[in-house]
mmCIF file of the N, C-alpha and C atoms, coordinates in Angstrom:
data_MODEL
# 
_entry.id   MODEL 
# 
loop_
_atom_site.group_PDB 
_atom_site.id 
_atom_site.type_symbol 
_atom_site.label_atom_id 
_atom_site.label_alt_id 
_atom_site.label_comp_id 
_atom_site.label_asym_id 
_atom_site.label_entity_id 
_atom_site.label_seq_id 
_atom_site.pdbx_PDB_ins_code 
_atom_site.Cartn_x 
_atom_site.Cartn_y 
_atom_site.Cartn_z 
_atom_site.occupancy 
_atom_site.B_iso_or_equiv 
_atom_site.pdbx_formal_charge 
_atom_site.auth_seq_id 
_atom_site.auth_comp_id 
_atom_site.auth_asym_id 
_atom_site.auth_atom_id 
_atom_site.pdbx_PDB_model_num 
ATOM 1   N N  . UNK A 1 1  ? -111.861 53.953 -50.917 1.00 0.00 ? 1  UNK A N  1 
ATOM 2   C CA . UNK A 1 1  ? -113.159 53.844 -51.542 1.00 0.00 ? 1  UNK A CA 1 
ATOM 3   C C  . UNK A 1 1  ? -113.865 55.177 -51.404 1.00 0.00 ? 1  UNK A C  1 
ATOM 4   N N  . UNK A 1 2  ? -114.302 55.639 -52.101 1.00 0.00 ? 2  UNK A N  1 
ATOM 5   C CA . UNK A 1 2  ? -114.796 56.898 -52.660 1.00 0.00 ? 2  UNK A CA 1 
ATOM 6   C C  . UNK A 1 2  ? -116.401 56.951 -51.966 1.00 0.00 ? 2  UNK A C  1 
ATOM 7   N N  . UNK A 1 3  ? -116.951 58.064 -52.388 1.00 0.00 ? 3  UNK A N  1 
ATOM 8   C CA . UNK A 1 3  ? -118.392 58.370 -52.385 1.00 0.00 ? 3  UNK A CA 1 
ATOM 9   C C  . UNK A 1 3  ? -119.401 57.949 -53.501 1.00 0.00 ? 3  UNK A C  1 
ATOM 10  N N  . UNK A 1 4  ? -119.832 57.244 -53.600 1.00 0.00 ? 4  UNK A N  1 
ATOM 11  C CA . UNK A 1 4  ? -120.878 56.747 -54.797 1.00 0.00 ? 4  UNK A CA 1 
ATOM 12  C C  . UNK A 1 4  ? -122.148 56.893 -54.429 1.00 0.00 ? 4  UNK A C  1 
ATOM 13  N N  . UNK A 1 5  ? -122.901 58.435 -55.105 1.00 0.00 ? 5  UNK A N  1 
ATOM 14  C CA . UNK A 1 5  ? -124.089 58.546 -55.164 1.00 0.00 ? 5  UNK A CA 1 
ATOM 15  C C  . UNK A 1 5  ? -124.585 57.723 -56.734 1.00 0.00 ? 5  UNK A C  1 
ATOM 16  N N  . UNK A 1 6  ? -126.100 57.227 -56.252 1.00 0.00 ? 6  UNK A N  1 
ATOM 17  C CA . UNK A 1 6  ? -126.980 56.936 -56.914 1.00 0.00 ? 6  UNK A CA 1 
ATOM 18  C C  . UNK A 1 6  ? -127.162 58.011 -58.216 1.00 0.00 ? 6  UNK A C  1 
ATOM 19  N N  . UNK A 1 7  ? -128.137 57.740 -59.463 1.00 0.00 ? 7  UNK A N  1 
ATOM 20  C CA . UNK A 1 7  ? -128.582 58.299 -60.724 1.00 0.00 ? 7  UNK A CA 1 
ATOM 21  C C  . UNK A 1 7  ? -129.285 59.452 -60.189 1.00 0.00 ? 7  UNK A C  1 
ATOM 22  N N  . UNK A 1 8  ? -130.287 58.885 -59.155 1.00 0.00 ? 8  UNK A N  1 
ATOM 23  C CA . UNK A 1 8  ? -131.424 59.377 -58.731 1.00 0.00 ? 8  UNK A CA 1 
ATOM 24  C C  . UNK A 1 8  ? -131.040 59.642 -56.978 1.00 0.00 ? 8  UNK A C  1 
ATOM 25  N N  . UNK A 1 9  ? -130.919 61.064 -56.647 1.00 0.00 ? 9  UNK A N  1 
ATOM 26  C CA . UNK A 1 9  ? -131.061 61.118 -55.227 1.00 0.00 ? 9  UNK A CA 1 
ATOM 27  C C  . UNK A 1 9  ? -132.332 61.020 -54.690 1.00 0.00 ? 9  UNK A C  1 
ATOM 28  N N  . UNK A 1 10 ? -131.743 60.602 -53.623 1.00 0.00 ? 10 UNK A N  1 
ATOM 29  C CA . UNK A 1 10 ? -133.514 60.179 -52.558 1.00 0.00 ? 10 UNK A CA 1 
ATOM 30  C C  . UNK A 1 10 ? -133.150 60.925 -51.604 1.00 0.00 ? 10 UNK A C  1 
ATOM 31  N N  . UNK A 1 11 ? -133.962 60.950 -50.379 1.00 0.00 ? 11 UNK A N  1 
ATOM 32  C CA . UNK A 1 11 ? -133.634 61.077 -49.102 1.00 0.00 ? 11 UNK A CA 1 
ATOM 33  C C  . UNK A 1 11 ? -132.570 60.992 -48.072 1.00 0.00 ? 11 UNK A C  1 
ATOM 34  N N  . UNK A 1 12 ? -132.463 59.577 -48.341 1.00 0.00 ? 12 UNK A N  1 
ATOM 35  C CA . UNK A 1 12 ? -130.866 58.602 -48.093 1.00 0.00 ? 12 UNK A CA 1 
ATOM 36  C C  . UNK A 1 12 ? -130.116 59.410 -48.211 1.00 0.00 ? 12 UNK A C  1 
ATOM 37  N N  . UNK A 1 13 ? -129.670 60.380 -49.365 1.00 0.00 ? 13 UNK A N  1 
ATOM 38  C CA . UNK A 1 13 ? -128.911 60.675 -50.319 1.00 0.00 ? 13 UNK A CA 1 
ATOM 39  C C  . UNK A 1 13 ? -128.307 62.367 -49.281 1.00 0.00 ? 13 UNK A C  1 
ATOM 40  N N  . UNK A 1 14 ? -129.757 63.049 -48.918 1.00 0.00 ? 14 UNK A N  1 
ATOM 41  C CA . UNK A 1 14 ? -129.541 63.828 -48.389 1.00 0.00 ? 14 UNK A CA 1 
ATOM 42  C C  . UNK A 1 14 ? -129.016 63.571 -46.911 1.00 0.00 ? 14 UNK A C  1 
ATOM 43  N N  . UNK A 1 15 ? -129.549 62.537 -46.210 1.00 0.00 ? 15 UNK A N  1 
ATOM 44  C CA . UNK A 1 15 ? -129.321 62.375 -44.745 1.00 0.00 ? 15 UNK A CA 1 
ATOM 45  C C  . UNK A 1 15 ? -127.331 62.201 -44.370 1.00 0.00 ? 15 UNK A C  1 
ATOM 46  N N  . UNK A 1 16 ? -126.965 61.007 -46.199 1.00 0.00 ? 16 UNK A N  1 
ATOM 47  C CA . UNK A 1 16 ? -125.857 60.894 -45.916 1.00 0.00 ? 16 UNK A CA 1 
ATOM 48  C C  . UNK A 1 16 ? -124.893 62.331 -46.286 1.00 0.00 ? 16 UNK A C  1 
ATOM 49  N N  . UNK A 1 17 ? -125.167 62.472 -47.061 1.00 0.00 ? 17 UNK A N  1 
ATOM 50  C CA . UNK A 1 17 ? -124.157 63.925 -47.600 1.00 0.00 ? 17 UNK A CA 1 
ATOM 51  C C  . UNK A 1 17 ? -124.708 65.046 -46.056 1.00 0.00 ? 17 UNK A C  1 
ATOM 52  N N  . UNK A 1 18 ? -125.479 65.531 -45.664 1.00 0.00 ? 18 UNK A N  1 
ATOM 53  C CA . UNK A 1 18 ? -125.609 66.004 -44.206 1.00 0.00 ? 18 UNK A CA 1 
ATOM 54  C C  . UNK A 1 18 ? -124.723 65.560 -43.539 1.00 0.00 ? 18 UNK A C  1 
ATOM 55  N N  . UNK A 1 19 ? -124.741 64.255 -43.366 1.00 0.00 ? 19 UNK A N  1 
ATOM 56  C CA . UNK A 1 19 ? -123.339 63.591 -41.826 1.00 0.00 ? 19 UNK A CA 1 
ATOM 57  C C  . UNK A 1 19 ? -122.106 64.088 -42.632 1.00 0.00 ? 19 UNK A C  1 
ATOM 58  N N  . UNK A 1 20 ? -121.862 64.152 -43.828 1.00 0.00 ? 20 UNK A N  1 
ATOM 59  C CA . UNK A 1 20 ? -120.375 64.590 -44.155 1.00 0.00 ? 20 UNK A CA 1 
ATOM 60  C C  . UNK A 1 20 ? -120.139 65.925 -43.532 1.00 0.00 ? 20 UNK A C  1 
ATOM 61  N N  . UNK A 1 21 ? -121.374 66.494 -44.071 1.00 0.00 ? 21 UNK A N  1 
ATOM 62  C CA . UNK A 1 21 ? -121.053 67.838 -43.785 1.00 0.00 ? 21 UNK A CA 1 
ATOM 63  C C  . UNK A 1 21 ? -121.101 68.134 -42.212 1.00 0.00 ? 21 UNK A C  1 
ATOM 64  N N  . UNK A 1 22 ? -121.658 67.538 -41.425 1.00 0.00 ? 22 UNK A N  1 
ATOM 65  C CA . UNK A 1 22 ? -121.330 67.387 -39.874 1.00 0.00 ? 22 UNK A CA 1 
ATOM 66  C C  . UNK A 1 22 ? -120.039 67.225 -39.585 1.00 0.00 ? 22 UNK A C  1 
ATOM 67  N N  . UNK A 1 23 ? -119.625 65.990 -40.130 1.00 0.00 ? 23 UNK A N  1 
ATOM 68  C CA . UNK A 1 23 ? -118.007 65.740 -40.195 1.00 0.00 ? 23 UNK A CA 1 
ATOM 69  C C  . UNK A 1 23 ? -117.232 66.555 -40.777 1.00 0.00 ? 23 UNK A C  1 
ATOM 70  N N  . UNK A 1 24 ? -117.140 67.520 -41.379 1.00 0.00 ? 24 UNK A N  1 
ATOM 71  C CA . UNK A 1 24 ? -116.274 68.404 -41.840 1.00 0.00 ? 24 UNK A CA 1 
ATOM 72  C C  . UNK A 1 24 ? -116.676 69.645 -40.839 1.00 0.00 ? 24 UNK A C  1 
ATOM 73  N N  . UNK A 1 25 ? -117.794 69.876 -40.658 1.00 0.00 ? 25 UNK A N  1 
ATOM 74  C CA . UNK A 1 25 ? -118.177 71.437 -39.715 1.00 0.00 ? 25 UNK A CA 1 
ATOM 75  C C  . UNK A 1 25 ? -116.929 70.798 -38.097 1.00 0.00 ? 25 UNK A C  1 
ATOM 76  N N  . UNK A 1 26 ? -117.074 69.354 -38.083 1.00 0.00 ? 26 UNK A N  1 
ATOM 77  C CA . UNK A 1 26 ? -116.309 68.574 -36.496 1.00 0.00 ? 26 UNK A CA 1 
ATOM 78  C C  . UNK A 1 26 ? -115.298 68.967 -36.460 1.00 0.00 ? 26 UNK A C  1 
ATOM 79  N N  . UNK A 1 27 ? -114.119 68.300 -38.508 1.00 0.00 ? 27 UNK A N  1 
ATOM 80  C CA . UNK A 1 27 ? -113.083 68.521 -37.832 1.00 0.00 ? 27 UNK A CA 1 
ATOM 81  C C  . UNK A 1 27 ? -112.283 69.837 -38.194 1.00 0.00 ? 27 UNK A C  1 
ATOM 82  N N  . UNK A 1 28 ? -112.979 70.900 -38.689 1.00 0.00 ? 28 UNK A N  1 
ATOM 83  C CA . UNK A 1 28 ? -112.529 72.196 -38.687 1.00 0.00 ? 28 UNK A CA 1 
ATOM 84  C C  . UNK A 1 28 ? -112.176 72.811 -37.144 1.00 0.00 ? 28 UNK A C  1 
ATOM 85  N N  . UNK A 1 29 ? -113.832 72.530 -36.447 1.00 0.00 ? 29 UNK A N  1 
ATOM 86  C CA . UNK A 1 29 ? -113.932 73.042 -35.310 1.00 0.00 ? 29 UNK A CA 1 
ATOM 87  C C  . UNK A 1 29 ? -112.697 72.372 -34.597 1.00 0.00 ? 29 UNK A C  1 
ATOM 88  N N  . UNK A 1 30 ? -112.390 71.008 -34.508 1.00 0.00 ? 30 UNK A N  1 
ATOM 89  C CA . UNK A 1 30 ? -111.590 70.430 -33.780 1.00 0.00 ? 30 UNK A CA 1 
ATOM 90  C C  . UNK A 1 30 ? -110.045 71.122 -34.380 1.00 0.00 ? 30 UNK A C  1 
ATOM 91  N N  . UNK A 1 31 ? -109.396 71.639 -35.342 1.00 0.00 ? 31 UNK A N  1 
ATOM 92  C CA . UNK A 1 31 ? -108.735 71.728 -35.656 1.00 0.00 ? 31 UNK A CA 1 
ATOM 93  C C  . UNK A 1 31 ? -108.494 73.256 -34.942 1.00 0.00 ? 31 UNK A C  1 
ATOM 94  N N  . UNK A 1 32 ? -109.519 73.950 -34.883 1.00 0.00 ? 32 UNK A N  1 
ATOM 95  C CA . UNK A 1 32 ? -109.309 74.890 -34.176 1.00 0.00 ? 32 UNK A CA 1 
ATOM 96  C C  . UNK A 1 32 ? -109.123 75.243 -32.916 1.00 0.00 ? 32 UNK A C  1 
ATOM 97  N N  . UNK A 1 33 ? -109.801 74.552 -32.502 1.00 0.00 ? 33 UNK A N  1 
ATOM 98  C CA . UNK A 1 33 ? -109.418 73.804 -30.865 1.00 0.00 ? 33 UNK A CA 1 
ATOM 99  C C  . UNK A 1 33 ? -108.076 73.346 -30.627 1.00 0.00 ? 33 UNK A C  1 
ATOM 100 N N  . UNK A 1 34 ? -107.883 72.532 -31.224 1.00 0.00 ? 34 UNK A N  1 
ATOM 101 C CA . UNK A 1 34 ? -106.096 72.311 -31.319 1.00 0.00 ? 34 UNK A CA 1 
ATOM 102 C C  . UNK A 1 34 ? -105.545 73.499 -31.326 1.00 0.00 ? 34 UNK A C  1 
ATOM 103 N N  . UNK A 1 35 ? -105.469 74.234 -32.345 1.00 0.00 ? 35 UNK A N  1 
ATOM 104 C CA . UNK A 1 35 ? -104.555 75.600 -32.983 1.00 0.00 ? 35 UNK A CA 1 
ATOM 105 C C  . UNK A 1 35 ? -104.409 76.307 -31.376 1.00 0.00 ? 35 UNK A C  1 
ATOM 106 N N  . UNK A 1 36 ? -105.876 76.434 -30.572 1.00 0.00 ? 36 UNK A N  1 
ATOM 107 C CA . UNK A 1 36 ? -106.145 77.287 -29.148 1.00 0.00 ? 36 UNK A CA 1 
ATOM 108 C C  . UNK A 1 36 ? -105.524 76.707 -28.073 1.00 0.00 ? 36 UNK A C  1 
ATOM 109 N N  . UNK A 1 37 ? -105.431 75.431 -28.123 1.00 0.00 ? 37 UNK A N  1 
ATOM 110 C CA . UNK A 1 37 ? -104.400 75.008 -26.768 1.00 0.00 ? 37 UNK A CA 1 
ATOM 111 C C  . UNK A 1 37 ? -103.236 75.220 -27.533 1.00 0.00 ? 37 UNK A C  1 
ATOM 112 N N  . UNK A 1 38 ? -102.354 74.969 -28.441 1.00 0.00 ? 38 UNK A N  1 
ATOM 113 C CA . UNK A 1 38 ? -100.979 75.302 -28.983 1.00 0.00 ? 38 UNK A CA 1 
ATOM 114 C C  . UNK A 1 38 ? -100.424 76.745 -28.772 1.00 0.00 ? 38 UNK A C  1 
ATOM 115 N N  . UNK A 1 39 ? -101.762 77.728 -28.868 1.00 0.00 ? 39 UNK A N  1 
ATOM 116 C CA . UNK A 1 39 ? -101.089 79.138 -29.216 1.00 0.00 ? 39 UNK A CA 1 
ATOM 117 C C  . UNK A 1 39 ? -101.540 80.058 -28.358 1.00 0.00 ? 39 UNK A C  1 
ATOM 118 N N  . UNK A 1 40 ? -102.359 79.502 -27.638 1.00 0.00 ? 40 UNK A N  1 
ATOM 119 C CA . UNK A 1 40 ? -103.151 80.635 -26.659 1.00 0.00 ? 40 UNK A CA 1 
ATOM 120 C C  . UNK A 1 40 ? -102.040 81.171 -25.623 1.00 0.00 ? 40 UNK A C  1 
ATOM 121 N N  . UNK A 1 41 ? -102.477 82.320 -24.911 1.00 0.00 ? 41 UNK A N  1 
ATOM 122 C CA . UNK A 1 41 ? -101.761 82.917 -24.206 1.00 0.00 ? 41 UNK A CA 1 
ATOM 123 C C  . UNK A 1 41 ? -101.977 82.979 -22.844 1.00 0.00 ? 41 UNK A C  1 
ATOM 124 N N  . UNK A 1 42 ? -103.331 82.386 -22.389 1.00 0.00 ? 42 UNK A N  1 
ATOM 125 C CA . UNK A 1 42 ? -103.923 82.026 -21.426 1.00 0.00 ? 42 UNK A CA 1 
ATOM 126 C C  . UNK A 1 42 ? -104.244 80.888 -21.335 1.00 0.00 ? 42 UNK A C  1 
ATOM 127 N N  . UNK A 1 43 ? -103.576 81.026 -19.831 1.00 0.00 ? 43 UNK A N  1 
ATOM 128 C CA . UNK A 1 43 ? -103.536 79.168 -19.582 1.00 0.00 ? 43 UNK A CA 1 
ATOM 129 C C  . UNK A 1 43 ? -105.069 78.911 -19.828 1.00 0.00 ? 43 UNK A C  1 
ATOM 130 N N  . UNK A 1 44 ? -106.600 79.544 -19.012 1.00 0.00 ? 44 UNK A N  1 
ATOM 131 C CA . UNK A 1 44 ? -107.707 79.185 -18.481 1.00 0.00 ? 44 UNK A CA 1 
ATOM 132 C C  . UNK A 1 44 ? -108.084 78.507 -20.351 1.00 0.00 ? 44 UNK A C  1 
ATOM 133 N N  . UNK A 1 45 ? -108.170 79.376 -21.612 1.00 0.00 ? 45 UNK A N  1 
ATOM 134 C CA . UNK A 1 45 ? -108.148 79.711 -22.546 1.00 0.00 ? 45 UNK A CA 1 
ATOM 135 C C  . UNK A 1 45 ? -107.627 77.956 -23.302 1.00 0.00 ? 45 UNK A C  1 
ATOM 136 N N  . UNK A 1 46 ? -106.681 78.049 -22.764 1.00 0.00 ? 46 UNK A N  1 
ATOM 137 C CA . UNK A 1 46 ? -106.228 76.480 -23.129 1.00 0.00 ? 46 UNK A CA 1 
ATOM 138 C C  . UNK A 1 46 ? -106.653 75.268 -22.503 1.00 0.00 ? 46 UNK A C  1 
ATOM 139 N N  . UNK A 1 47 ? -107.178 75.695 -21.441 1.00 0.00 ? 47 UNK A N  1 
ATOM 140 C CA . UNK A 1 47 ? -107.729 74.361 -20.303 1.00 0.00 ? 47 UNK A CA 1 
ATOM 141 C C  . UNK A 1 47 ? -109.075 74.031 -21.126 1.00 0.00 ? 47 UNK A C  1 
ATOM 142 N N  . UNK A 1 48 ? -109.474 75.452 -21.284 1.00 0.00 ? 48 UNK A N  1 
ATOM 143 C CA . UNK A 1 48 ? -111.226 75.687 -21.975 1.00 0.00 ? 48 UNK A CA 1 
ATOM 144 C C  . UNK A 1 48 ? -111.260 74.802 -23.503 1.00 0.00 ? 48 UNK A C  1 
ATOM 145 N N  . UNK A 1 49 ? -109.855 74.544 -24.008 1.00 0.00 ? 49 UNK A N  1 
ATOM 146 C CA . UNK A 1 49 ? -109.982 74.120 -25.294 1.00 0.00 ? 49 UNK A CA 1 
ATOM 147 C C  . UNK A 1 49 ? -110.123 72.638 -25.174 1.00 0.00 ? 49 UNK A C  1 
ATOM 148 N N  . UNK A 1 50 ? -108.814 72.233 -24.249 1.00 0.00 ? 50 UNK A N  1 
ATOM 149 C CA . UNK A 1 50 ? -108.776 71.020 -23.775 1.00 0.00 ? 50 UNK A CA 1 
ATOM 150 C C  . UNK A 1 50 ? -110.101 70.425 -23.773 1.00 0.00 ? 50 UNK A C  1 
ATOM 151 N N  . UNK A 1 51 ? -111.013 70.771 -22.906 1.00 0.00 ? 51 UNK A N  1 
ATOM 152 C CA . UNK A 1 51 ? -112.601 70.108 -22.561 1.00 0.00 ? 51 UNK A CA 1 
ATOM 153 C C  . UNK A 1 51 ? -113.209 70.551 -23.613 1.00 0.00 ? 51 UNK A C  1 
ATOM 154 N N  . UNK A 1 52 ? -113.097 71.193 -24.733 1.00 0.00 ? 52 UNK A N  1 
ATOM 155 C CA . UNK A 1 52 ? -113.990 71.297 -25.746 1.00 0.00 ? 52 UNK A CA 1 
ATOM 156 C C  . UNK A 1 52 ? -113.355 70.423 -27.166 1.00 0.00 ? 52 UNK A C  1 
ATOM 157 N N  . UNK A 1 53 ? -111.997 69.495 -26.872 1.00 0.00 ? 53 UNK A N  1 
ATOM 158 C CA . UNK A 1 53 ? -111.905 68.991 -28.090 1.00 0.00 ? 53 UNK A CA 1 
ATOM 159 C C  . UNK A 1 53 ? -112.389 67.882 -27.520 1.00 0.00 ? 53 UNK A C  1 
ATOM 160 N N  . UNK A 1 54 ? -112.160 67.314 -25.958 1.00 0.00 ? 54 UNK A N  1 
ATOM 161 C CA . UNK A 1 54 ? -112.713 65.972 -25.491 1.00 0.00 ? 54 UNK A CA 1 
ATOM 162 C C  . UNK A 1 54 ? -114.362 65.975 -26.246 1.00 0.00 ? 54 UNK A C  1 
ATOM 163 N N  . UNK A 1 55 ? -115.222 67.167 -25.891 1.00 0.00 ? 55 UNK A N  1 
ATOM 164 C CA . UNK A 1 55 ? -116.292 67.099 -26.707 1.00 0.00 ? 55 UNK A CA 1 
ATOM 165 C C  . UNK A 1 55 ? -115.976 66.708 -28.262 1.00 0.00 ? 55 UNK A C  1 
ATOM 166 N N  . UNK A 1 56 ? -115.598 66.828 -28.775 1.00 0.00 ? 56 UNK A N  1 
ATOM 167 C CA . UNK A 1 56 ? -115.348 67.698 -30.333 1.00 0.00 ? 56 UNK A CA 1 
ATOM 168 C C  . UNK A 1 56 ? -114.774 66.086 -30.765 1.00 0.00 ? 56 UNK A C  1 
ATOM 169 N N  . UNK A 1 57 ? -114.332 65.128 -29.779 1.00 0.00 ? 57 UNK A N  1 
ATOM 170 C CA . UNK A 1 57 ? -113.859 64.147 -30.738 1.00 0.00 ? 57 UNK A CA 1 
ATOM 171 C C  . UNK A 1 57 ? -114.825 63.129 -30.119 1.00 0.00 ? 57 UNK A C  1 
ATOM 172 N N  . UNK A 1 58 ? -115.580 62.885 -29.105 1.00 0.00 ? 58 UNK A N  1 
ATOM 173 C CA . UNK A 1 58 ? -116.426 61.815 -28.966 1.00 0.00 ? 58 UNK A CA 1 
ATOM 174 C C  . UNK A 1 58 ? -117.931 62.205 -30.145 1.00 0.00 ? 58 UNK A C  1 
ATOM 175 N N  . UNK A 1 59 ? -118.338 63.402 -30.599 1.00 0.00 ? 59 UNK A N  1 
ATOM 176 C CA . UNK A 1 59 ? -119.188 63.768 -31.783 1.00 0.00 ? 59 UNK A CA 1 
ATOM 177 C C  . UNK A 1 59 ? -118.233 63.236 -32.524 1.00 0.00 ? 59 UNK A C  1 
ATOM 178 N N  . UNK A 1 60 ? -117.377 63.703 -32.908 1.00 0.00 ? 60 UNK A N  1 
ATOM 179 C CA . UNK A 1 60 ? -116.549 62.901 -34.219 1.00 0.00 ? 60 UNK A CA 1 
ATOM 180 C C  . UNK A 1 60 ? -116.448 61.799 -34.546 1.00 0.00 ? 60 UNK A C  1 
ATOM 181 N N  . UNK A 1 61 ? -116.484 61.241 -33.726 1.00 0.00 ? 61 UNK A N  1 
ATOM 182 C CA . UNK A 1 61 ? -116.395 59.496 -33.412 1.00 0.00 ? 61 UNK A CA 1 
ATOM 183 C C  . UNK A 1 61 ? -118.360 58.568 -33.729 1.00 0.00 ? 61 UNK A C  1 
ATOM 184 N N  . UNK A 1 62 ? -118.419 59.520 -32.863 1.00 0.00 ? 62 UNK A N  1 
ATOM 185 C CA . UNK A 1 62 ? -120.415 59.455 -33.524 1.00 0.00 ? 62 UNK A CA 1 
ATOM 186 C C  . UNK A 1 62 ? -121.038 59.369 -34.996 1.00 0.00 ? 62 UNK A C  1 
ATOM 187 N N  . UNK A 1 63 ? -120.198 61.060 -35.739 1.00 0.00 ? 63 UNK A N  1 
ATOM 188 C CA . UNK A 1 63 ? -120.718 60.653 -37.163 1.00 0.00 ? 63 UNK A CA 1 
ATOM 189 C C  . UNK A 1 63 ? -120.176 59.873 -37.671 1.00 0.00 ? 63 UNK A C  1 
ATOM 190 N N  . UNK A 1 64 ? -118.671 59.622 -37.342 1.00 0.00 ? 64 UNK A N  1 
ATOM 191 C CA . UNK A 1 64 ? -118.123 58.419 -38.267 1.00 0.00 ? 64 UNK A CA 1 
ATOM 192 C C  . UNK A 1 64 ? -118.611 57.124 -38.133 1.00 0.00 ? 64 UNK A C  1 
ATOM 193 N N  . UNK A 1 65 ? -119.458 56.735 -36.903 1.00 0.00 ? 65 UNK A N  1 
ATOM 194 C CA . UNK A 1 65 ? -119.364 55.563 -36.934 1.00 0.00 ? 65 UNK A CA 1 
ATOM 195 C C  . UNK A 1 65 ? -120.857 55.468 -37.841 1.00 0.00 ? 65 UNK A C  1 
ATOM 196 N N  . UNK A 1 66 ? -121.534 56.695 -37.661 1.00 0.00 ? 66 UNK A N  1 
ATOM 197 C CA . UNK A 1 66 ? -123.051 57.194 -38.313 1.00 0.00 ? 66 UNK A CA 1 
ATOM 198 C C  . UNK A 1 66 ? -122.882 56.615 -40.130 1.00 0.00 ? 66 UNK A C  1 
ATOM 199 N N  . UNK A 1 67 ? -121.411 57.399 -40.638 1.00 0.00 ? 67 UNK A N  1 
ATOM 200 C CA . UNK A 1 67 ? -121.069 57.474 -41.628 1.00 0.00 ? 67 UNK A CA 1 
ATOM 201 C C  . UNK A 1 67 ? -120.992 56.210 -42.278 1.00 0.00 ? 67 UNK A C  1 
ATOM 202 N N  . UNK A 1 68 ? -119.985 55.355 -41.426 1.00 0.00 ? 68 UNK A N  1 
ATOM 203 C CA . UNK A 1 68 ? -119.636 54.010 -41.810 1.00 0.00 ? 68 UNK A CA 1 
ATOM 204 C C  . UNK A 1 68 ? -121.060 52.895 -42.161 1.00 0.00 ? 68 UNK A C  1 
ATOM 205 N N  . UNK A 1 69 ? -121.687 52.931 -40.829 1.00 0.00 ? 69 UNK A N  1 
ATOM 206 C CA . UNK A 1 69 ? -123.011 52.459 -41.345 1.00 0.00 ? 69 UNK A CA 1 
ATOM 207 C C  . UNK A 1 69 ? -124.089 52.555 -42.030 1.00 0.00 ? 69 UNK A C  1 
ATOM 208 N N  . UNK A 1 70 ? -123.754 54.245 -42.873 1.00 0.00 ? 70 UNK A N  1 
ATOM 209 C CA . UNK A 1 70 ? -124.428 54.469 -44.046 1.00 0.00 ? 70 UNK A CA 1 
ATOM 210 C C  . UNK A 1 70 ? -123.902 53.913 -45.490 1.00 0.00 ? 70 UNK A C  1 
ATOM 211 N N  . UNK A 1 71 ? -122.662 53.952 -45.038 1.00 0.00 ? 71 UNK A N  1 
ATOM 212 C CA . UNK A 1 71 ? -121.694 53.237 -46.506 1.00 0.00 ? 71 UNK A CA 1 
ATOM 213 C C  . UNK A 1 71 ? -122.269 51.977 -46.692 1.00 0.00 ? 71 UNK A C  1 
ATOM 214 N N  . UNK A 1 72 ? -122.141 51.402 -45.266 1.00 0.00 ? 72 UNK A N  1 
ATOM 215 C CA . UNK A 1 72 ? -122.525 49.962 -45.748 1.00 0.00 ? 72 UNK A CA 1 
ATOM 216 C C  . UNK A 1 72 ? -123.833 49.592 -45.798 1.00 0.00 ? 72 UNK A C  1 
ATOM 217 N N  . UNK A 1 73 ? -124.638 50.262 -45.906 1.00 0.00 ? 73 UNK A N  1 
ATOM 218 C CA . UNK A 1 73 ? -126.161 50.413 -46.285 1.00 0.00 ? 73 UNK A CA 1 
ATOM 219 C C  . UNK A 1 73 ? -126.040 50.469 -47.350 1.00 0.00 ? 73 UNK A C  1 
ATOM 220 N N  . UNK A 1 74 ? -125.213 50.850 -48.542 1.00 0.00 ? 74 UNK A N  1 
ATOM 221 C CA . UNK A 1 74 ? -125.393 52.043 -49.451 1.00 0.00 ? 74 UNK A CA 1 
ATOM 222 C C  . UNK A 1 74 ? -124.703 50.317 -50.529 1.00 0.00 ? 74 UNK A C  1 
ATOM 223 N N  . UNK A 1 75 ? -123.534 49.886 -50.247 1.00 0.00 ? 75 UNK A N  1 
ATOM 224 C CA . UNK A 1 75 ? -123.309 48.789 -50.710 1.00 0.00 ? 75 UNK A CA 1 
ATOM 225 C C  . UNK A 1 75 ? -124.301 48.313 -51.620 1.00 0.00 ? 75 UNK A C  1 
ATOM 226 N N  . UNK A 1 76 ? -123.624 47.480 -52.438 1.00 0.00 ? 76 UNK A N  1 
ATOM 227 C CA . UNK A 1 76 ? -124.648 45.921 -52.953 1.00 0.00 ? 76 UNK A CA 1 
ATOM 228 C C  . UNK A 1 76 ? -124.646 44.769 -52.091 1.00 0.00 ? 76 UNK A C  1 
ATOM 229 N N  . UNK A 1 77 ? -125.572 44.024 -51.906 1.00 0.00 ? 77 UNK A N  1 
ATOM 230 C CA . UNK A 1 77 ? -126.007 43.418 -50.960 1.00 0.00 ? 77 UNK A CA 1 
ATOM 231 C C  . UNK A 1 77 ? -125.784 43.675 -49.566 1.00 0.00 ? 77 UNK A C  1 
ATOM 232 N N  . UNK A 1 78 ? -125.905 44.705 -49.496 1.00 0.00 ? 78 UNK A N  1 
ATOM 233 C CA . UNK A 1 78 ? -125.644 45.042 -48.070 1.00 0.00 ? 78 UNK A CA 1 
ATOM 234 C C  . UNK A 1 78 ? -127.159 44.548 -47.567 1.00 0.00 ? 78 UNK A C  1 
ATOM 235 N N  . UNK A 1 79 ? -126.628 44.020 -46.051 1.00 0.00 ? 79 UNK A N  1 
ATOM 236 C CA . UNK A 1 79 ? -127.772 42.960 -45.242 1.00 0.00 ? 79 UNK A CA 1 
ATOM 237 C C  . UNK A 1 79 ? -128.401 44.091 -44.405 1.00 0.00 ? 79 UNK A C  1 
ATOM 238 N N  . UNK A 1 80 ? -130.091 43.800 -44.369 1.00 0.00 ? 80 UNK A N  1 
ATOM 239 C CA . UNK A 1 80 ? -130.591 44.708 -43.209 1.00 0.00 ? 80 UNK A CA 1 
ATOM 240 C C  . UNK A 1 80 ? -131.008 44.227 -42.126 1.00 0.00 ? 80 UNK A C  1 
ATOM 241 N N  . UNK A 1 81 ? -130.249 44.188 -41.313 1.00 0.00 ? 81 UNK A N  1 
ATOM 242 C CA . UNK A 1 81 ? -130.490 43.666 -39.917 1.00 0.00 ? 81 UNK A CA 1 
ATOM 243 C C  . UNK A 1 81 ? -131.690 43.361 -39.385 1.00 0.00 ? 81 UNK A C  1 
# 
């Protein structure tokens, strides 16, 4: 299931397209983090990556779940709690 913006952007519109772009700035960074424990040449260098993807995927896990509950906002009849 795809991205379906509205005729008319609102606010909404901006807050959700922002979390994408959070989520893509995440998993670049995370991808790079990976690449640094795989290839680095220093152990400390790789330890340092280690504790920065543990960061890098509990944020990740944040916007997505941010994300998901904007989708289903975004729905038809979606219920407001």
């Amino acid at each position: 299931m795809g991205t379906v913006l509205p005729d008319r952007p609102d606010a909404e519109d901006g807050a959700f397209l922002a979390l994408h772009e959070e989520r893509e700035r995440l998993e670049r960074a995370l991808a790079l983090t990976q690449a640094r424990q795989r290839f680095s040449s220093e152990p400390g260098d790789a330890d340092s990556a280690r504790d920065e993807e543990v960061a890098l995927l509990a944020s990740l896990d944040r916007v997505m779940t941010m994300i998901r509950a904007a989708e289903y906002k975004r729905g038809p009849g979606a219920r407001r709690w």
